[in-house]
FINU-598758 format. One record per residue: x, y, z of N, C-alpha, C, O, CB in turn; residue number from 1; residue in three letters. Coordinates in steps of 0.2 Angstrom, whole numbers, plus 5000, padded with zeros to 4 digits. Glycine has a CB too. Layout:
n.xx:X; n.yy:Y; n.zz:Z; ca.xx:X; ca.yy:Y; ca.zz:Z; c.xx:X; c.yy:Y; c.zz:Z; o.xx:X; o.yy:Y; o.zz:Z; cb.xx:X; cb.yy:Y; cb.zz:Z; num:NUM; residuo:ala
...
// end
This chain:
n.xx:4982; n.yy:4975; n.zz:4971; ca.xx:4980; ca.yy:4981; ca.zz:4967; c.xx:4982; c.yy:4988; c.zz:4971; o.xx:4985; o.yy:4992; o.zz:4969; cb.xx:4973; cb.yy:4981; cb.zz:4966; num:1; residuo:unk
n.xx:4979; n.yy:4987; n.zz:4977; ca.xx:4983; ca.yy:4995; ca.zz:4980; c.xx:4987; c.yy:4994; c.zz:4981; o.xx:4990; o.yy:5000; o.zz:4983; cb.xx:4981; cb.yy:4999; cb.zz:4986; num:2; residuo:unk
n.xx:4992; n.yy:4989; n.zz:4982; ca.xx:5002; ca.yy:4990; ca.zz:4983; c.xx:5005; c.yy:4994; c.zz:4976; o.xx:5010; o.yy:4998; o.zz:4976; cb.xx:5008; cb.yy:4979; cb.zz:4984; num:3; residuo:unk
n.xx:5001; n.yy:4992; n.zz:4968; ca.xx:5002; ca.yy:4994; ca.zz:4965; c.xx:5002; c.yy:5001; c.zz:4965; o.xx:5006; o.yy:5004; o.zz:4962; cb.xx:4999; cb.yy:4991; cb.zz:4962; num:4; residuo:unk
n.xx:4997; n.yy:5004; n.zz:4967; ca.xx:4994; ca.yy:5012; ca.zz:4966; c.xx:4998; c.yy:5014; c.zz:4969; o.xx:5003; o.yy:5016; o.zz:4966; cb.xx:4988; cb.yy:5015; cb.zz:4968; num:5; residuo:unk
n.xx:4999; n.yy:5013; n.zz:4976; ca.xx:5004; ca.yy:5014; ca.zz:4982; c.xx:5010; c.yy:5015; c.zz:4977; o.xx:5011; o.yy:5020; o.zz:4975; cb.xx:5005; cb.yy:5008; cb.zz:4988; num:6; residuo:unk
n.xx:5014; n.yy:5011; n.zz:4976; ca.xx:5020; ca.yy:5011; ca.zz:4972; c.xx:5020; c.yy:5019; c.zz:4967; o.xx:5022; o.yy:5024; o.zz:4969; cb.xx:5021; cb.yy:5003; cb.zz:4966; num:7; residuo:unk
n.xx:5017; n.yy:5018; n.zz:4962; ca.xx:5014; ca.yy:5024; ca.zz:4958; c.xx:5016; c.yy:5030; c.zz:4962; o.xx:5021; o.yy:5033; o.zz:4962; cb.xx:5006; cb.yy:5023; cb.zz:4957; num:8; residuo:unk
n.xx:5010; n.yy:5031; n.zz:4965; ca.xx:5012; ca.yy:5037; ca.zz:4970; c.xx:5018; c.yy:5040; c.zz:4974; o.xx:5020; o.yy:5045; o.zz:4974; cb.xx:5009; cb.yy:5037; cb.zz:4975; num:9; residuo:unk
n.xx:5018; n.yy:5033; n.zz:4976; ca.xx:5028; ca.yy:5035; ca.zz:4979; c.xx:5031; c.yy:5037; c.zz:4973; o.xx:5036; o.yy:5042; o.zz:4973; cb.xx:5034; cb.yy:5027; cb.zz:4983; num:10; residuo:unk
n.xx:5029; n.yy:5034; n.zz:4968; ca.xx:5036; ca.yy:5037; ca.zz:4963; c.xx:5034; c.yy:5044; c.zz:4961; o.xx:5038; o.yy:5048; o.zz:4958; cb.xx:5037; cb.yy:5032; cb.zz:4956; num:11; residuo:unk
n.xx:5029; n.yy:5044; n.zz:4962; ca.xx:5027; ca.yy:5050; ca.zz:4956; c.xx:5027; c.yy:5057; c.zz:4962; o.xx:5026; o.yy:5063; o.zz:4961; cb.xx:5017; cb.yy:5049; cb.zz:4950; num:12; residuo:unk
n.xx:5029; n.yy:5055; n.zz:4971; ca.xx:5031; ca.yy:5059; ca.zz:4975; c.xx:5038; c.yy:5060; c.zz:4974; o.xx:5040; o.yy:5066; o.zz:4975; cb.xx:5029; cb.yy:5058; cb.zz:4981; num:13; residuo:unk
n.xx:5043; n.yy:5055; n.zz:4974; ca.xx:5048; ca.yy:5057; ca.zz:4973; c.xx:5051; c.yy:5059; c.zz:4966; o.xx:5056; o.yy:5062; o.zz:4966; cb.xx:5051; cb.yy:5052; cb.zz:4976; num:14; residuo:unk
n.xx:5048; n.yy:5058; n.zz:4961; ca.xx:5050; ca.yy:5065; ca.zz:4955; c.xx:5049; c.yy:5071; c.zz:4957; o.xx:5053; o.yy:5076; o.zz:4955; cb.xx:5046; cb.yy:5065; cb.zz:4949; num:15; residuo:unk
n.xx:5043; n.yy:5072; n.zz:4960; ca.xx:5041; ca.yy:5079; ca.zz:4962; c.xx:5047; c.yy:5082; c.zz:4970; o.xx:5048; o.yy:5088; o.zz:4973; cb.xx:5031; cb.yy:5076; cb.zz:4965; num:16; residuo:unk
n.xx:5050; n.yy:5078; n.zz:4971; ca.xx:5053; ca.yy:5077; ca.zz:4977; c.xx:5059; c.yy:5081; c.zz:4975; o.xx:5062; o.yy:5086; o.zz:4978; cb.xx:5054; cb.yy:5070; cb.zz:4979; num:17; residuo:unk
n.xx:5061; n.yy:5078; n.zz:4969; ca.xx:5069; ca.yy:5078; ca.zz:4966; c.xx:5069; c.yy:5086; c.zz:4962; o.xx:5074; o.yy:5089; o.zz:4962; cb.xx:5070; cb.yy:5072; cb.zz:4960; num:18; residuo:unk
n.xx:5063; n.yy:5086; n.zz:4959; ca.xx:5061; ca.yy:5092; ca.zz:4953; c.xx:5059; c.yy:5097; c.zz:4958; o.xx:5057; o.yy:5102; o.zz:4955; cb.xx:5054; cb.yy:5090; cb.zz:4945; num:19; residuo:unk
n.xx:5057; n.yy:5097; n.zz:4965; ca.xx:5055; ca.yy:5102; ca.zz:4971; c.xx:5051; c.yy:5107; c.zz:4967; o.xx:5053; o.yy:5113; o.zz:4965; cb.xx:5063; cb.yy:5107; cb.zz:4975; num:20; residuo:unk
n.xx:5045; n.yy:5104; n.zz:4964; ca.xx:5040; ca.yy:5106; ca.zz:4962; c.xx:5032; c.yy:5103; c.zz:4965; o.xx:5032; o.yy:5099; o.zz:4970; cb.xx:5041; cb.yy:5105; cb.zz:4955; num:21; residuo:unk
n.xx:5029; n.yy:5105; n.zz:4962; ca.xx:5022; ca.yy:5101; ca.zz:4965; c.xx:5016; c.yy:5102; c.zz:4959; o.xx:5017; o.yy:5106; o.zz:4954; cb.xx:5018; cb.yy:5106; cb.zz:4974; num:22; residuo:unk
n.xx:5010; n.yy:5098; n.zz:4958; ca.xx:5004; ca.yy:5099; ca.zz:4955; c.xx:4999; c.yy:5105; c.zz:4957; o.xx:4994; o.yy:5103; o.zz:4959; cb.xx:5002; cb.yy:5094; cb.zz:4956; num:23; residuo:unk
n.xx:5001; n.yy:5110; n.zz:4956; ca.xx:4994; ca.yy:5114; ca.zz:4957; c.xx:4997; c.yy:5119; c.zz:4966; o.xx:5001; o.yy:5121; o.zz:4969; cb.xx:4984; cb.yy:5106; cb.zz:4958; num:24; residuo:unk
n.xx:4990; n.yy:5119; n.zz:4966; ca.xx:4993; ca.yy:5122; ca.zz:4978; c.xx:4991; c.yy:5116; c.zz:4979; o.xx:4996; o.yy:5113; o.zz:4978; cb.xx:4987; cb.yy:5131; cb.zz:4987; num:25; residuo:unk
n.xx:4986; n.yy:5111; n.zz:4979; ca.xx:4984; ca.yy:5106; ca.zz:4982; c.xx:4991; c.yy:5098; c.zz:4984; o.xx:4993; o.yy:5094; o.zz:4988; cb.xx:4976; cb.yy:5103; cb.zz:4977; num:26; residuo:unk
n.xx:4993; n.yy:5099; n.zz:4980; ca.xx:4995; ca.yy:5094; ca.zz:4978; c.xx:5002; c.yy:5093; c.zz:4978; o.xx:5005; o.yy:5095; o.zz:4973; cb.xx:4992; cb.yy:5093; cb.zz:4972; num:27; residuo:unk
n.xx:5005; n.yy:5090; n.zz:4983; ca.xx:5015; ca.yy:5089; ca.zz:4982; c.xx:5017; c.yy:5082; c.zz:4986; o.xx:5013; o.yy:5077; o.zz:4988; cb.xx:5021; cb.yy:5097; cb.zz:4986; num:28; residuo:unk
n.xx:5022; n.yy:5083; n.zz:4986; ca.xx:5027; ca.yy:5077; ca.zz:4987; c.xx:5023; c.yy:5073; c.zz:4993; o.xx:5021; o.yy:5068; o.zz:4993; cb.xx:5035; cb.yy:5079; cb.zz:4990; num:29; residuo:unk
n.xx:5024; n.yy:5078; n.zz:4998; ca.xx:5019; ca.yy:5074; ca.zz:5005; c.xx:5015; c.yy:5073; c.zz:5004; o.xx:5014; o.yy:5068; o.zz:5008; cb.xx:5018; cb.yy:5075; cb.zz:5011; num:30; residuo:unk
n.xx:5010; n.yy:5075; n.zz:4999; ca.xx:5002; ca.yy:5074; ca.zz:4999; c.xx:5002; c.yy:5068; c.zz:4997; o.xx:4998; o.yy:5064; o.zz:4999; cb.xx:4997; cb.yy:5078; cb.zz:4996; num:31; residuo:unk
n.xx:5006; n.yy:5067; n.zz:4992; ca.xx:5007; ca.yy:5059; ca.zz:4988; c.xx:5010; c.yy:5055; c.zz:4990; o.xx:5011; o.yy:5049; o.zz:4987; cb.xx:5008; cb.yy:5059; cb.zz:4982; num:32; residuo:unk
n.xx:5014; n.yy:5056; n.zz:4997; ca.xx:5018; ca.yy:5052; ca.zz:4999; c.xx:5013; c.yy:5049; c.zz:5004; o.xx:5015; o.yy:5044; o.zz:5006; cb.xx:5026; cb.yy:5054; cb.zz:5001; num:33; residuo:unk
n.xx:5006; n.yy:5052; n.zz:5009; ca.xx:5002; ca.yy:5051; ca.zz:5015; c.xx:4997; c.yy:5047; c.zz:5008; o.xx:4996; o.yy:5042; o.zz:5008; cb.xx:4999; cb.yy:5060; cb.zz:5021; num:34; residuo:unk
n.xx:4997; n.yy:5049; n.zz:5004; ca.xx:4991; ca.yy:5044; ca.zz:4999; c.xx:4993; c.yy:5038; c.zz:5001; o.xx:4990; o.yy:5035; o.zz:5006; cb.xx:4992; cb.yy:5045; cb.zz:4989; num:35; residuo:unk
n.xx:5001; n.yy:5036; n.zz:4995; ca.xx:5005; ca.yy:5033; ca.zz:4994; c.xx:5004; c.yy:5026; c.zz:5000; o.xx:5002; o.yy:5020; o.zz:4999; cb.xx:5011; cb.yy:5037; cb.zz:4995; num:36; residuo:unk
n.xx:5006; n.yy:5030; n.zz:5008; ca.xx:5005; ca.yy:5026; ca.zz:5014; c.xx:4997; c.yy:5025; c.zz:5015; o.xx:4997; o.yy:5020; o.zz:5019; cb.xx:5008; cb.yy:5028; cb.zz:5019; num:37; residuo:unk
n.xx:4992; n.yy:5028; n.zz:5014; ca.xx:4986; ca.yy:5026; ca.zz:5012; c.xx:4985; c.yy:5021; c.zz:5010; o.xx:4981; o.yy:5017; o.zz:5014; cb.xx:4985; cb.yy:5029; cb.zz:5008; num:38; residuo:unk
n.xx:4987; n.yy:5019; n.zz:5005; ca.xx:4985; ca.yy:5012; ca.zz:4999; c.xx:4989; c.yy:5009; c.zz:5002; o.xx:4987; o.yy:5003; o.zz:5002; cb.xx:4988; cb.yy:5013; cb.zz:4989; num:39; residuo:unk
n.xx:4996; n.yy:5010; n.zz:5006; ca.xx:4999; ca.yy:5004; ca.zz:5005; c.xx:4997; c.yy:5000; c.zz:5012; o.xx:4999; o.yy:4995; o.zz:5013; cb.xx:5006; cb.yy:5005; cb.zz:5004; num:40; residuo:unk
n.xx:4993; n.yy:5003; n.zz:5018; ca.xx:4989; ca.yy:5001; ca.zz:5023; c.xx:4984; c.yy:4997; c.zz:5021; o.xx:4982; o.yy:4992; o.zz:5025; cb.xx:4988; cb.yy:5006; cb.zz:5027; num:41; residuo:unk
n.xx:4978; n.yy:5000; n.zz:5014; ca.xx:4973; ca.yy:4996; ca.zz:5014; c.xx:4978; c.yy:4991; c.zz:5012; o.xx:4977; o.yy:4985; o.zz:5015; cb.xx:4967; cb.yy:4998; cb.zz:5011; num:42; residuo:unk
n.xx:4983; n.yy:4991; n.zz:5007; ca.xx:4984; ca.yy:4983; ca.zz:5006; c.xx:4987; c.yy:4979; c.zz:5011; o.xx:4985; o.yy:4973; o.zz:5011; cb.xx:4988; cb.yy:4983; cb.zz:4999; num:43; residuo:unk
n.xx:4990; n.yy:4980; n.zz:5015; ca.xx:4989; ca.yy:4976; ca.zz:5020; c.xx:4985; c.yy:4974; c.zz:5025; o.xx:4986; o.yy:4969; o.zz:5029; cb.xx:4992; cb.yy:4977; cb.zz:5022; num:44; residuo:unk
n.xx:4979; n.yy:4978; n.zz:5026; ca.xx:4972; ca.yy:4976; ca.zz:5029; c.xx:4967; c.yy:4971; c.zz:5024; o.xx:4962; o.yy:4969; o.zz:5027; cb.xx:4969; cb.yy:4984; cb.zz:5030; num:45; residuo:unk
n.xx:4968; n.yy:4969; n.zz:5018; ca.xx:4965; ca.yy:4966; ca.zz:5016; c.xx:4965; c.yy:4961; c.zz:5020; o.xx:4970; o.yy:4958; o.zz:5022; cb.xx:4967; cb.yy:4966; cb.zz:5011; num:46; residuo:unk
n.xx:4959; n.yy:4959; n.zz:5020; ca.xx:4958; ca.yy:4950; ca.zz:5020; c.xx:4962; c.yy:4946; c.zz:5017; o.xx:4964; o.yy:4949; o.zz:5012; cb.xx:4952; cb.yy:4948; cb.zz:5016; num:47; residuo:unk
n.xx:4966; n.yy:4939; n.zz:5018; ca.xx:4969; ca.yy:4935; ca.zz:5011; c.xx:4963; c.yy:4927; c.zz:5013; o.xx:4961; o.yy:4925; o.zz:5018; cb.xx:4980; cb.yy:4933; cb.zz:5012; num:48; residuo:unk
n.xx:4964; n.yy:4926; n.zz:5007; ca.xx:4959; ca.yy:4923; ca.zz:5005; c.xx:4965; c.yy:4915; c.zz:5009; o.xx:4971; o.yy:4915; o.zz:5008; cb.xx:4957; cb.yy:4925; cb.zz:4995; num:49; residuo:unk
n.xx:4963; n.yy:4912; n.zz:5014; ca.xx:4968; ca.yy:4905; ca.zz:5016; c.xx:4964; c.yy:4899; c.zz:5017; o.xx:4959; o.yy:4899; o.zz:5020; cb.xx:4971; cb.yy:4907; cb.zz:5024; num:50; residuo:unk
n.xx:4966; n.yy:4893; n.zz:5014; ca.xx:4964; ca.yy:4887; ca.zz:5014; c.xx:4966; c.yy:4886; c.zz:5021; o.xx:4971; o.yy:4888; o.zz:5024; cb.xx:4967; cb.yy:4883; cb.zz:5008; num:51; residuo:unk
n.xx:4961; n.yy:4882; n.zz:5024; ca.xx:4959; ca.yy:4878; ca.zz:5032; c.xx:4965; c.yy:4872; c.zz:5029; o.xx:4966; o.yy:4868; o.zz:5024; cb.xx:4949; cb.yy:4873; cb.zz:5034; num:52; residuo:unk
n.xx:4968; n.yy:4875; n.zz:5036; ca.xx:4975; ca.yy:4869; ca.zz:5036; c.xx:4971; c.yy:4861; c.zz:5037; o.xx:4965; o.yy:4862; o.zz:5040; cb.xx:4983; cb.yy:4872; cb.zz:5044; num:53; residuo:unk
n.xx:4973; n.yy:4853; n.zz:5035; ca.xx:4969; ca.yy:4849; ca.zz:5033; c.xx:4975; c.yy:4844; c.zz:5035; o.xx:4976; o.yy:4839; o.zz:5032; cb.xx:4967; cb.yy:4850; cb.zz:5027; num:54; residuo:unk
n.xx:4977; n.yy:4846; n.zz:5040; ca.xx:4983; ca.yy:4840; ca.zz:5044; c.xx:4979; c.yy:4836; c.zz:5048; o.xx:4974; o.yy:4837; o.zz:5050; cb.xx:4990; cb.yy:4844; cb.zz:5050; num:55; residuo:unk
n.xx:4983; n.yy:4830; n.zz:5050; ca.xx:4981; ca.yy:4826; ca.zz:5055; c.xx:4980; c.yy:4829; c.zz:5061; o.xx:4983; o.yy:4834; o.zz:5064; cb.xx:4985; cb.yy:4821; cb.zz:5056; num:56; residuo:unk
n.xx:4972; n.yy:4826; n.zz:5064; ca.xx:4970; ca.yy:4830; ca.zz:5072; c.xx:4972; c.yy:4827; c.zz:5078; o.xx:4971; o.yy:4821; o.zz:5080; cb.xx:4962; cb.yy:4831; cb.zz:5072; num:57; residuo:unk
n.xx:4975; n.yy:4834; n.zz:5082; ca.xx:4978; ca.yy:4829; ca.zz:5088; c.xx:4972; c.yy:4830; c.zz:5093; o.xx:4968; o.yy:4835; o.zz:5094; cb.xx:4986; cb.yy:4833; cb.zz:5091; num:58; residuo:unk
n.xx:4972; n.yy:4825; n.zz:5097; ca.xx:4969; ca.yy:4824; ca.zz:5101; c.xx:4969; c.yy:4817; c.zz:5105; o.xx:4974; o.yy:4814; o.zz:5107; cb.xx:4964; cb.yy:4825; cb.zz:5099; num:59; residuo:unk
n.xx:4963; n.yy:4815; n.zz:5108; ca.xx:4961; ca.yy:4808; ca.zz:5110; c.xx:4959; c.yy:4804; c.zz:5106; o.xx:4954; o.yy:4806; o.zz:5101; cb.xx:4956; cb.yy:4808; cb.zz:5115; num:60; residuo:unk
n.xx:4961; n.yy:4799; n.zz:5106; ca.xx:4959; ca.yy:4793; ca.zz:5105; c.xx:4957; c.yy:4788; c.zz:5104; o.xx:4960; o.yy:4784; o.zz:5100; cb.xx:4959; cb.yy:4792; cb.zz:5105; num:61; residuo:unk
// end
């Protein structure tokens, strides 16, 4: 879900990029490109959900 948003934002920094315009004073290319990497940190910080590997146990015998 946030790699999704992340994507979004990069794109919608690099139109803003290309058109060297911005949204408003708050708001331009870098601000949405630091979002952008934002989102795309939490989505790699996520938790993944991993099944317990279930191989044979080495040990003694």
């Amino acid at each position: 879900m946030f790699g999704i948003i992340a994507a979004v934002l990069f794109g919608l920094a690099l139109i803003l990029d290309l058109a060297d315009t911005g949204i408003g004073d708050l708001i331009s290319a870098g601000t949405l490109t630091i979002a952008g990497l934002l989102f795309l940190a939490l989505q790699l910080a996520t938790p993944v959900s991993r099944t317990p590997w279930r191989g044979r146990r080495w040990g003694r015998r």
